[in-house]
C-alpha positions in Angstrom: -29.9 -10.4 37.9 -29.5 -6.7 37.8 -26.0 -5.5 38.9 -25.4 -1.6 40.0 -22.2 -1.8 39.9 -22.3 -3.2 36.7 -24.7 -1.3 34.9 -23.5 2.0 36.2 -19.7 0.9 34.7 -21.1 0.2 31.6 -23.2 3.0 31.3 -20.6 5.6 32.3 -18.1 3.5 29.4 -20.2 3.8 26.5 -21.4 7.5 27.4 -17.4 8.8 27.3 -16.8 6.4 24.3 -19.9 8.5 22.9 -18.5 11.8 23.7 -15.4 11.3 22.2 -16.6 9.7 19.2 -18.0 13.5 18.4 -14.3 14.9 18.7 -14.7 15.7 22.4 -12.6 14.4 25.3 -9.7 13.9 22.9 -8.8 10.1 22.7 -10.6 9.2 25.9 -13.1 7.5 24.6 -10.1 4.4 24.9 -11.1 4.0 28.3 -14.0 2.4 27.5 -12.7 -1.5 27.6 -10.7 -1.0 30.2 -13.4 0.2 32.2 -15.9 -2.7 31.4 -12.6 -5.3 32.4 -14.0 -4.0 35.4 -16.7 -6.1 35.8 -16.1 -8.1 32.8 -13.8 -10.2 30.9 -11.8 -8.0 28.5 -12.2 -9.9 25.2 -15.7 -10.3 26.3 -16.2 -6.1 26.5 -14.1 -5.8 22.8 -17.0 -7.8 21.6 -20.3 -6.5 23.1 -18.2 -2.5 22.2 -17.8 -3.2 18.3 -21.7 -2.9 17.6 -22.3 -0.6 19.9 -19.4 1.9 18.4 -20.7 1.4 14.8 -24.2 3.2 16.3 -22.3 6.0 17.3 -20.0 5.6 14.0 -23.4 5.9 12.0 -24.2 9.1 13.9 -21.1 10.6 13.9 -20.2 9.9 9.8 -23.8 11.1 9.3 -23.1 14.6 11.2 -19.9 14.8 9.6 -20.6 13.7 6.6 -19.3 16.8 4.8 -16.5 18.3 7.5 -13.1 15.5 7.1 -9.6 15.4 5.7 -10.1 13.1 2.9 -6.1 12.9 2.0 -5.3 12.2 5.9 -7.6 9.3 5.3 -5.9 8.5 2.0 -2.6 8.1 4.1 -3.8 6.3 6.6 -7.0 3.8 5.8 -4.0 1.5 3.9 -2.0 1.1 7.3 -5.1 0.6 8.9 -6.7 -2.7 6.8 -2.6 -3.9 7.4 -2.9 -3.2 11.2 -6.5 -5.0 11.4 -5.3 -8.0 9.5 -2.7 -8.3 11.8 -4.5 -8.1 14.7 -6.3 -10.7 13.7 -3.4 -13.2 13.1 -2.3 -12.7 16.5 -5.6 -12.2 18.3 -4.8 -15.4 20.6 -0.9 -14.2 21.3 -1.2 -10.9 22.4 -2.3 -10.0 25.9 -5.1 -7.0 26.8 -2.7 -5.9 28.6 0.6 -5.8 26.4 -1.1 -3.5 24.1 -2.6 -1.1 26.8 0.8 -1.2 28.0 2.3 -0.4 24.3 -0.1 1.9 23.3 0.2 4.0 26.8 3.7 4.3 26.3 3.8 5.8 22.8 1.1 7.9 23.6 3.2 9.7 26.6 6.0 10.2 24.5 3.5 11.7 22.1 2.2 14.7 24.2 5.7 15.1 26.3 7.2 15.7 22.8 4.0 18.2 22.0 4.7 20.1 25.3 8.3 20.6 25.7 9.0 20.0 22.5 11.8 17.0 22.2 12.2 17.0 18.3 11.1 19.2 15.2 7.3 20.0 15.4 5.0 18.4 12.9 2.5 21.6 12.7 2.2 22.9 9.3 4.4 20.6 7.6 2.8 18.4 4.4 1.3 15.1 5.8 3.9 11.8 5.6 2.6 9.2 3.4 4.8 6.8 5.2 4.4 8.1 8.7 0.4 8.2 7.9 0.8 4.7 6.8 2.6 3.6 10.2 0.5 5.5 12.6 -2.5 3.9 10.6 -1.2 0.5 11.0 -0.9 1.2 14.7 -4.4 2.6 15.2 -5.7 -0.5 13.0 -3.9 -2.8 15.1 -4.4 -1.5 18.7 -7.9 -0.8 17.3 -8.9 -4.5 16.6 -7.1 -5.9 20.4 -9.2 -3.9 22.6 -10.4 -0.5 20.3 -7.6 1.9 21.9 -6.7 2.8 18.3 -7.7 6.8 19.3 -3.9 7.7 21.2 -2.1 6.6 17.4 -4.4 8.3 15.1 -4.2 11.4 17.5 -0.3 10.9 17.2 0.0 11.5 13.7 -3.5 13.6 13.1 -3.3 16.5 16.1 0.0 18.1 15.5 -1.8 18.9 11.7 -4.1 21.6 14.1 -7.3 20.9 12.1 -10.2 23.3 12.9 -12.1 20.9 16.0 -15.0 19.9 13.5 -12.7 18.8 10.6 -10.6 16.5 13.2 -13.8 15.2 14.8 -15.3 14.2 11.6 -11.8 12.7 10.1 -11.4 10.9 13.5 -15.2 9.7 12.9 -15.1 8.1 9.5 -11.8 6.6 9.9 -13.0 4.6 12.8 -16.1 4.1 11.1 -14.4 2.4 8.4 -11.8 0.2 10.8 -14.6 -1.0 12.9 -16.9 -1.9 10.1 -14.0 -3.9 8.5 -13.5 -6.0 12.3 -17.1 -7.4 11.9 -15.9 -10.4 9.8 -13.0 -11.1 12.0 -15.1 -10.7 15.5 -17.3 -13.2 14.1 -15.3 -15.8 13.3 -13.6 -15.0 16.7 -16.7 -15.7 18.2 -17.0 -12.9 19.8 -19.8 -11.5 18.4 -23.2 -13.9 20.0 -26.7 -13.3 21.1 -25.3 -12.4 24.8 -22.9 -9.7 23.8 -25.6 -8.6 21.2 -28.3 -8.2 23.3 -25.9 -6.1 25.8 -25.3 -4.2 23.2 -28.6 -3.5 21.7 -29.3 -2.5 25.8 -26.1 0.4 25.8 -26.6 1.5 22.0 -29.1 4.5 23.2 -26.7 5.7 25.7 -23.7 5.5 23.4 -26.0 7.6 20.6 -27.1 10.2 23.0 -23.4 10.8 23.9 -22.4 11.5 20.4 -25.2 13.8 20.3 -24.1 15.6 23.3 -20.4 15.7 22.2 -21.3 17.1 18.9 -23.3 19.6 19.9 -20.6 20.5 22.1 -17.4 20.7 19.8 -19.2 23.3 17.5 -19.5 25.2 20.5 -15.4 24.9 21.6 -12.5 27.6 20.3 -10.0 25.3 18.7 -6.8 26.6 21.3 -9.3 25.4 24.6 -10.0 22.2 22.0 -6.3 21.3 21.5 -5.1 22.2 24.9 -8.3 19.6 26.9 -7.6 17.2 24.3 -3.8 17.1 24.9 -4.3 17.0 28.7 -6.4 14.3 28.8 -4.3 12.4 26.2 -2.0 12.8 28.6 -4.1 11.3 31.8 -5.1 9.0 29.5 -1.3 7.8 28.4 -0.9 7.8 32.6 -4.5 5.3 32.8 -2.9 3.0 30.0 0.6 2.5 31.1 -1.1 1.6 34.9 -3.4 -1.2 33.5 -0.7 -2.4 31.7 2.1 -2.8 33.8 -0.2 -4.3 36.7 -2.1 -6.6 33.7 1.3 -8.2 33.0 2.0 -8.3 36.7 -0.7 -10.2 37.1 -0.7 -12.6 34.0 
């Protein structure tokens, strides 16, 4: 039966997700799972999301094929296959809303400490293998629970003030990577099946043209107006997180 609401929710989800796959709306692109817990069950949205994110991966890796950080993803891939792994051993023990609740926390700490600032500033300063490799393990993680692993890669990747197209396209084959490396995991999980697949085949498009839309955008951005939308809406975003959180473990 077609649903409005429904269809509107989803559509609106995958079109930010797509956006910010291309470097825009900073780590927004989060907000996609907890928007289709909206009208659907949380686990159930991680698992229609993954093949639709590996469209826009393909896109995005394919546009910026030739513009990353290959040593920030050095650092960090290693963290990340740790992080996934992990997520998967405790898949069935960790609520939804636990890590929204965890990964909104850190992330406001994040751009408080990039506004005021609270300690010594990361810009221009070599990258940390061991910091890389913590932050990766994070984003791996929080990545495989409910694909909010955008606010811990930004952590450790925007205070480096990469040119816009060089963060986008770092930001796009990392995640490429990490979500191709869930596959096996979400199908023994089960939470990969012809219901979630054909939902996804549906919202693929609309995911696509978003990357399209966000790419053709960020060429177009100065990198000061980049940095300073992306670190405001990191911080709404931090705000969205903590909320969902707190009343998901209210409500548990």
């Amino acid at each position: 039966m077609f649903d409005p609401l429904f269809v509107t929710v989803a559509v609106l989800a995958v079109l930010i997700v797509g956006l910010s796959k291309a470097g825009l709306l900073g780590g927004l692109g989060v907000v996609g799972v907890p928007l289709l817990a909206l009208v659907m069950p949380a686990r159930d949205a991680a698992g229609m999301m993954l093949p639709v994110l590996l469209c826009m991966d393909a896109v995005a890796v394919w546009m910026y094929r030739k513009e990353f950080d290959r040593s920030l993803l050095k650092l960090m891939l290693p963290g990340a296959a740790i992080g996934t792994l992990l997520g998967w051993g405790l898949w069935a023990f960790v609520s939804d809303a636990f890590v929204l609740l965890m990964v909104g926390v850190v992330t406001l700490i994040f751009v408080i400490d990039a506004i005021l600032p609270l300690r010594k500033k990361l810009e221009g300063l070599p990258p940390s293998k061991g910091w890389g490799t913590f932050w990766g393990g994070v984003a791996g993680f929080t990545s495989f629970i409910s694909h909010t692993g955008g606010p811990p890669f930004q952590i450790y990747v925007l205070p480096r003030k990469l040119p816009p197209i060089i963060y986008a396209g770092t930001s796009a084959m990392f995640f490429a990577i990490v979500n191709t490396a869930k596959l096996v995991p979400y199908f023994f999980l089960g939470q990969l099946n012809a219901g979630s697949l054909t939902l996804s085949a549906a919202l693929a498009p609309v995911g696509v043209a978003g990357v399209f839309l966000g790419i053709f955008l960020v060429r177009r951005i100065s990198a000061k107006l980049f940095y300073r939308i992306a670190y405001w809406l990191v911080f709404v975003l931090a705000l969205k997180l903590i909320w969902d959180g707190v009343w998901g473990l209210l409500g548990a």
